[in-house]
Structures are given as structure tokens and as C-alpha cells.
C-alpha positions in Angstrom: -21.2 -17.3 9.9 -20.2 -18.1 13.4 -21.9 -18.4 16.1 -21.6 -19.2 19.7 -24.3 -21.6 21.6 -25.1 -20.8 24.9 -26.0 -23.7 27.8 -26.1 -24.6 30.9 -26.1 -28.1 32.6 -26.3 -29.1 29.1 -29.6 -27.2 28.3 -29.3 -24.8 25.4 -30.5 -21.7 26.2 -29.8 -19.3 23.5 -27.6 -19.1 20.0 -26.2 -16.0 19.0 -24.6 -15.6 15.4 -21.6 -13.6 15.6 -22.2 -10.7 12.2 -20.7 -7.9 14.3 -16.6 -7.3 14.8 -17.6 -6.8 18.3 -19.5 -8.5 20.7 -19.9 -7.9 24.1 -20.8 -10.6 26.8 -21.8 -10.4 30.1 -24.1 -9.8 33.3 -25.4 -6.3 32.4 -28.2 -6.2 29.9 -26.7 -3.8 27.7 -24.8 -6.8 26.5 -24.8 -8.3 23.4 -24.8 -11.6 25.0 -26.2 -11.4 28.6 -25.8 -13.8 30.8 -28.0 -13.2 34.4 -25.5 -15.0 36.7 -23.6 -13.7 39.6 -20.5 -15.5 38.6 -20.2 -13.6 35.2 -19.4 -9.8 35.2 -21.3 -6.8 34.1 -18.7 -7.0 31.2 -16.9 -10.0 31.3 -15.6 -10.9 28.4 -15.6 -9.7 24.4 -15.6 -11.6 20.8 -13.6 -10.0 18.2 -14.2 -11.2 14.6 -11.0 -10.3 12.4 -12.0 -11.9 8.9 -13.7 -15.0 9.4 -11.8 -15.2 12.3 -12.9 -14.8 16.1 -10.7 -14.2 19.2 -11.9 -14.2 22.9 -10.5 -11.6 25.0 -11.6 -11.9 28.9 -11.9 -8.1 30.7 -10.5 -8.5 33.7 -13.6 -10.5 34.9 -13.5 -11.6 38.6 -14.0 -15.3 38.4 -12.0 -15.9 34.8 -12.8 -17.2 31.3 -11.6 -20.8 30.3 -11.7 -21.8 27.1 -11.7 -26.1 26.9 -10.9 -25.8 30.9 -8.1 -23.7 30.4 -8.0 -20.0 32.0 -7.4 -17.7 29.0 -6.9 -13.9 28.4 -6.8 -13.5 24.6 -7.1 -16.8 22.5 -8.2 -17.2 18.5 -11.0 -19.2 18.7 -10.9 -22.8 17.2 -14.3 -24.8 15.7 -16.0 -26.4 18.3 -14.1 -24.8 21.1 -16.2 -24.3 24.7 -15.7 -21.5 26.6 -16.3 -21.4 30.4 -17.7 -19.1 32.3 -19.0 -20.1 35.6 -21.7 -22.8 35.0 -22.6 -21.7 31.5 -20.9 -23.1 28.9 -20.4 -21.6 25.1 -19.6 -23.9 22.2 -18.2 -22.0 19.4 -19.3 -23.0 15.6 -17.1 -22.0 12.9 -17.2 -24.7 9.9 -16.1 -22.5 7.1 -12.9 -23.9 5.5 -9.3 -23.1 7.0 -6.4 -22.7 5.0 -4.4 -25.7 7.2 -1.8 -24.1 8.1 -0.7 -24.8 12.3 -2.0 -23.3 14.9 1.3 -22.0 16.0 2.1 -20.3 12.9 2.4 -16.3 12.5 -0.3 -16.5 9.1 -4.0 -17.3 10.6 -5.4 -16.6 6.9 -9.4 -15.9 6.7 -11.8 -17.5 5.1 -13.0 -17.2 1.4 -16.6 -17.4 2.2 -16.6 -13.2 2.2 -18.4 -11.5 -0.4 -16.5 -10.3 -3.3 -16.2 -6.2 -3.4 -19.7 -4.9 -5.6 -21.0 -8.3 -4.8 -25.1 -8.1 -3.5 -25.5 -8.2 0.5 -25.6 -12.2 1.1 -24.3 -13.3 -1.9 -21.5 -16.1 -1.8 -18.1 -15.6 -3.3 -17.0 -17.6 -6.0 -14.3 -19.9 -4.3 -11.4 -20.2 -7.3 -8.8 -21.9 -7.2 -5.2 -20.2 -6.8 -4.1 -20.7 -10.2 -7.4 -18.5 -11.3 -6.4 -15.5 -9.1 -6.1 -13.0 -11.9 -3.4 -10.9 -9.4 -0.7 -13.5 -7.7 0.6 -11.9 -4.4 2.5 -13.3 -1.3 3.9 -12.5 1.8 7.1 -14.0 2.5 8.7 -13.7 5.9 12.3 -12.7 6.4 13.1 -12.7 10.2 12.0 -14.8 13.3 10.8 -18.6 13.4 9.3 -18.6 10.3 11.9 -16.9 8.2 11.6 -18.0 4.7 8.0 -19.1 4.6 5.9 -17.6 2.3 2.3 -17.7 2.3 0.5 -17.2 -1.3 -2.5 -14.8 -1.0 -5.4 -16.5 -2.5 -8.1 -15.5 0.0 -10.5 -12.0 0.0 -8.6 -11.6 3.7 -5.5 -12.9 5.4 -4.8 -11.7 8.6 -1.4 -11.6 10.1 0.8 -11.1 13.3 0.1 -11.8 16.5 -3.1 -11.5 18.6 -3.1 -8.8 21.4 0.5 -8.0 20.1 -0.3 -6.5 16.5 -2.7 -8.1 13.7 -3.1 -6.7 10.7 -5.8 -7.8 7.6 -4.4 -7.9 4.2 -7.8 -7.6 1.8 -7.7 -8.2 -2.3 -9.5 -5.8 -4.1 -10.1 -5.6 -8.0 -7.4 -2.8 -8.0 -4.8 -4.7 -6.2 -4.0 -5.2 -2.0 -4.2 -3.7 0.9 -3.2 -3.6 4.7 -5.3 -2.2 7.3 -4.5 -2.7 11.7 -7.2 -4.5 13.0 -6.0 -5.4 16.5 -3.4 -5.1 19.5 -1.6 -2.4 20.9 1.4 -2.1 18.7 0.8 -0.3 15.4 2.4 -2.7 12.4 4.3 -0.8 10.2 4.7 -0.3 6.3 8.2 0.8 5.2 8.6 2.6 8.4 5.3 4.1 8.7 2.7 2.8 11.2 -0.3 1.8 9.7 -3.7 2.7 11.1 -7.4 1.5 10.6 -7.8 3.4 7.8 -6.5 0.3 4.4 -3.5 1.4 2.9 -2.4 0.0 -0.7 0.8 -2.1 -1.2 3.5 -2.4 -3.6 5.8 -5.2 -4.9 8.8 -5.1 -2.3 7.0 -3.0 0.5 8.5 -4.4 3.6 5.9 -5.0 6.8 6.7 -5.5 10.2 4.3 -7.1 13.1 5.8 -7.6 16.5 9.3 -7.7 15.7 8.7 -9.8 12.8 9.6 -8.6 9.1 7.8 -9.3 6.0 7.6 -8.2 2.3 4.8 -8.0 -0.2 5.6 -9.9 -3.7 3.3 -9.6 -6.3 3.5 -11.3 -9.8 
């Protein structure tokens, strides 16, 4: 699970796993990360977990968020990453195992370390390899940069698109796939339609689009 740990002039002075898909940090006590400073803001800035995935969104705070000394407004947390915010510093621990692929990259897949659907509260999914995927699915990519990349999915959750912009989570389940919007301001869309919070199932062939970028779903 991730977690972010809290210091200042290299003192650690709290740890804080991250369980929620939302968590709040700042000066006011209502937090869920409070920080008594006058150089942080009532509500400075807030962690969103997408997956096994976090990002750092600043709100507007008067004196900033850095993250590794650079001023940031939304970035996808990496492992060991320090944010900045006045004198405290927040090291951000994420060692569950990443798919590889670049940073740059549209595909930010999640991890596998999420419990299988029925599975008991706690319990660790069975990590299989791709070729022991009972269902074989993929997205490929068929405009913009990455045009002709396809990205197998072997994971519980991959997310996709691109953060602030429009992510979406594509989750297997024992009955086959399905996309859900789980951040940015611009709806993704599924043959057309704009998806919504709420998962909707996909089909062989069903054509996605995230910020300008279009997709299909292939499954075997």
C-alpha cells in the first residue's frame, strides 16, 4: 500500500498509508494529513489514488507544491519521490511492481497486487503470468504518438489517458472488462458515448477515445 512519510529537517514526524482514493493535506485539522505550518494552506494540496496509482494535485495553495524541487500542479507520483511543501518534506513509498513501460507513455498500467473480485478483505492476488490469463484482451492505440502500440491487459486495473486531461481505469472481472472515468475534466468516450463513474462493459472492437487520442478494445 502506499504511503507518504512526513519530516522535517530530516526528523520524521508522522507516516500516513494512503488506503483512501482521496486524501486531503493541509493546515486545517479537518485534514487527512495536517500539517500546523503557516507556509502550508488550510487545504493545500490532495493525493488521488487511481489503481495502485497516486497523483499529486496542488489547490491553488499560496506558497506552491514541489515535487523533487520542481513546482508542480498535477504530477503521477513516482517511488521515492519528495514532495515540498515549505519546510516539510514528504517521501512517497510505492514498491509494488510497475509494468516498465516510460514515464512518458499514454498507458500508466496499475498494479497487480489488488484483490481478485470475491476475494477475502486483505487477501493477496494470485500474480499469473500473462499466458495464464484465462480472457486475453488489449488495447491498441490508433492515433497520436503512440499510434500502433498496443498494450496487453494482464493486470486487475490499467489506467489510461492523460492525468488532469481524462483517465479512465479499465478493471478485469470474471465476466469480462470494463471502463469506468476516474479522473479529469473531459469525459472519455465509448463509441461516442461519454463514459461516467458508473463501469461500463466492453466489446471486441469498441473504440475509446481519451483526450484526442483513439483506442480500440481487442479481446481473444
Amino acid at each position: 500500500m502506499p504511503k507518504m512519510i512526513v519530516s522535517i529537517d530530516g526528523v520524521v514526524i508522522k507516516e500516513v498509508q494512503l488506503s483512501k482514493d482521496r486524501t486531503t493535506l493541509g493546515r486545517r485539522p479537518y485534514n487527512d494529513i495536517v500539517i500546523d505550518n503557516l507556509a502550508v494552506s488550510g487545504e493545500h494540496a490532495v493525493l488521488l489514488m487511481a489503481g495502485n496509482e497516486v497523483y499529486l494535485e496542488d489547490l491553488n495553495s499560496t506558497n506552491g507544491t514541489y515535487v523533487n524541487g520542481k513546482a508542480v500542479k498535477k504530477q503521477l507520483l513516482q517511488n521515492s519521490d519528495t514532495v515540498e511543501i515549505g519546510k516539510y518534506k514528504i517521501k512517497y513509498i510505492n514498491e509494488a511492481p510497475s509494468a516498465g513501460f516510460e514515464k512518458t507513455m499514454i498507458f500508466k498500467p496499475g498494479s497487480v497486487g489488488m484483490p481478485e473480485p470475491g476475494a477475502q478483505p486483505g487477501a493477496a492476488a494470485p500474480v499469473r503470468p500473462p499466458d495464464a490469463v484465462q480472457v486475453h484482451a488489449s488495447i491498441k492505440v490508433l492515433s497520436g504518438a503512440a499510434a500502433g502500440r498496443e498494450v496487453p491487459l494482464v493486470k486487475v486495473v490499467t489506467t489510461i489517458g492523460k492525468p488532469g486531461v481524462a483517465v479512465a481505469a479499465i478493471t478485469r472481472r470474471p465476466q469480462g472488462f470494463v471502463v469506468a472515468h476516474v479522473d479529469g475534466t473531459n469525459k472519455p468516450t465509448l463509441n461516442g458515448a461519454a463514459i461516467g463513474a458508473e463501469p461500463v462493459s466492453l466489446k471486441n472492437g469498441d473504440l475509446l477515445e481519451l483526450a484526442g487520442t483513439q483506442m480500440q478494445f481487442v479481446q481473444a
